[in-house]
Every structure is written in C-alpha cells, then in structure tokens.
C-alpha positions as CSV (number, residue, x, y, z in Angstrom):
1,X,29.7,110.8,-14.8
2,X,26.3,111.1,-16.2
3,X,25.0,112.7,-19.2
4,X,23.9,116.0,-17.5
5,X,27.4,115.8,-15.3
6,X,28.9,115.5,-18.6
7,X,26.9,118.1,-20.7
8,X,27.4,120.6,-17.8
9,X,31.3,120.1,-17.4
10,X,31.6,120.6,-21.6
11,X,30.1,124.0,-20.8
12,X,31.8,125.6,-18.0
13,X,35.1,124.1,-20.0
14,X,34.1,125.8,-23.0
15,X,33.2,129.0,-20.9
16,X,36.2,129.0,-19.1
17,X,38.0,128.8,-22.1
18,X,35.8,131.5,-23.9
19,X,36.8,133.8,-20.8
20,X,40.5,132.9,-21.4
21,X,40.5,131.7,-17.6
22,X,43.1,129.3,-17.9
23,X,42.9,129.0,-13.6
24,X,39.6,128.2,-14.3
25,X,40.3,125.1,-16.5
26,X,43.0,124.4,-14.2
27,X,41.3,123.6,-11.5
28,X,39.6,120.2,-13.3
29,X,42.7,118.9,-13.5
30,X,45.5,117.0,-11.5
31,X,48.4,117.9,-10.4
32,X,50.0,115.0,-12.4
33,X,48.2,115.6,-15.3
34,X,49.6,114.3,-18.5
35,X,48.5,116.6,-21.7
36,X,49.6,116.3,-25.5
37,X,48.2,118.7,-28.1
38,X,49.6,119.1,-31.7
39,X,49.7,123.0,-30.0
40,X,52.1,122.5,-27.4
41,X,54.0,121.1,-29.8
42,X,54.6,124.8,-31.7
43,X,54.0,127.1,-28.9
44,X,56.8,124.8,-26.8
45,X,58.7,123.1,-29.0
46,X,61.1,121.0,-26.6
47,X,58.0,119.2,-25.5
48,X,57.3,117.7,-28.4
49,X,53.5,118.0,-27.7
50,X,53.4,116.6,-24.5
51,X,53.6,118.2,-21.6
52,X,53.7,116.7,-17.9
53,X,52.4,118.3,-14.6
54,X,50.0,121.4,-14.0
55,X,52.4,123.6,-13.5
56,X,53.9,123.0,-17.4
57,X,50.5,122.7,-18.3
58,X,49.6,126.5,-16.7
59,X,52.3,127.8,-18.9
60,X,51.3,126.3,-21.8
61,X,47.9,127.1,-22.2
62,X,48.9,130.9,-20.1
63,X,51.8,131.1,-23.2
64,X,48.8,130.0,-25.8
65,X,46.2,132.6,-24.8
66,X,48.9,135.1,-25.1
67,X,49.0,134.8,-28.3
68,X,45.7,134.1,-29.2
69,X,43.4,136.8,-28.1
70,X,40.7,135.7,-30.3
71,X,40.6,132.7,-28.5
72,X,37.3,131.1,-29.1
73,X,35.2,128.1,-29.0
74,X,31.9,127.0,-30.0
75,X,30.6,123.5,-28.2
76,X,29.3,120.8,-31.0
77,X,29.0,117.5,-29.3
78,X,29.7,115.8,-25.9
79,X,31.0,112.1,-25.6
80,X,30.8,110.6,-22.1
81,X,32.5,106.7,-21.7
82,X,33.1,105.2,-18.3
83,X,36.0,108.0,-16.5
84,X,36.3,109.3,-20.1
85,X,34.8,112.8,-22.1
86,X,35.3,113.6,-25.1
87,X,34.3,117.7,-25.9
88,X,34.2,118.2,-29.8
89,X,34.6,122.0,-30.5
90,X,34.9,124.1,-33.3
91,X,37.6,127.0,-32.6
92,X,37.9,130.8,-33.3
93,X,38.6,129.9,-37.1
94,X,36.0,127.2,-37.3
95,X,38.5,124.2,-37.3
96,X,37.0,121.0,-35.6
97,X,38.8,119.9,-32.7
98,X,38.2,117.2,-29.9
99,X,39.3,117.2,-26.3
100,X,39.6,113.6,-24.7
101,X,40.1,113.9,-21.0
102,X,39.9,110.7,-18.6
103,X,39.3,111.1,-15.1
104,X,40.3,109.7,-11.7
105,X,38.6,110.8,-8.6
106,X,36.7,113.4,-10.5
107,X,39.9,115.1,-11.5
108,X,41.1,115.4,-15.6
109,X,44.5,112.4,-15.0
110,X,45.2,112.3,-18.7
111,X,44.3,115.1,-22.1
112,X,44.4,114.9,-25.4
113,X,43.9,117.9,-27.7
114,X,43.1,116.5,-31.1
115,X,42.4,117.7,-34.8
116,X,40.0,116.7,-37.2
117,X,42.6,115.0,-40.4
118,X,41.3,116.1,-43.6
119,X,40.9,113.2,-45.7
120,X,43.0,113.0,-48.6
C-alpha cells in the first residue's frame, strides 16, 4: 500500500464511520476477520473484546452505533507498514484512539481498536 493508497483508505474509513455506514466499513474487511476492541468488550460482554467473523463483527459495530448516535471521528495521523495501517483518530468526545488493521489480498485479515493509556 502506498502513502496516498494509505492516506485515501484512512478517509473513506473515517467517512464511512462519520456516516455511521457500518456496510460501508464492512466491505474492507474479510470474511474471517479477527477484531478485538476494549468496546466489544462492554457492548458484548461474552466476547471478551474479541470478536471472530464479519458477521459478529456487523453486529458489533451495528449494536455500537445504536447507541452512539453522536458517533464521530476526526482523522489525526496515518501509519502505513508493509500489509499493516495504523489510523489514529480522535472520537466524538476527543479521546485518542488508534485502529491497527493488517491486510491480506487487499482485505482488513486482522483489527485492533486501541486506546491511548493515560500515563500515571
């Protein structure tokens, strides 16, 4: 993926996401995908933040926007590595946030939603 590639996929992810099209972030992603997300871990508990498969993955993130209406992201910085992005965001309440997704055959394989740890 190249820098433009890169930079362009970080915007229609963040406008996708900005348009609460979950289809539409969906469709960058395999049907094995493996996620984990300190979120999945409230909004479905039994998954213990990790959730297998598009289909679990569609309700997820359909469950999350439900209740989250203010759903919003601003893009800071974008990260390309060799198959690997890394989208740093800032969200509706201005918490910093990272998304590290890993490709195969141009397809998101593997996600991680992070958050930023306050130092203590």
């Amino acid at each position: 993926m190249t820098e433009d590639e890169a930079a362009d996929f970080a915007r229609r992810w963040v406008n996708a996401w900005n348009d609460h099209d979950v289809e539409d972030v969906l469709s960058h992603f395999t049907n094995d995908v493996l996620f984990t997300s300190p979120v999945a871990a409230k909004v479905v508990p039994a998954s213990h933040g990790v959730i297998h498969g598009k289909e679990p993955l569609r309700r997820f993130w359909n469950e999350a926007v439900r209740h989250n209406t203010g759903l919003h992201f601003e893009l800071v910085g974008v990260y390309s590595g060799v198959e690997t992005l890394v989208i740093r965001y800032r969200n509706q309440e201005g918490a910093d946030r990272c998304e590290v997704l890993t490709f195969s055959a141009g397809l998101v394989q593997t996600g991680h939603g992070t958050f930023l740890t306050a130092d203590n």
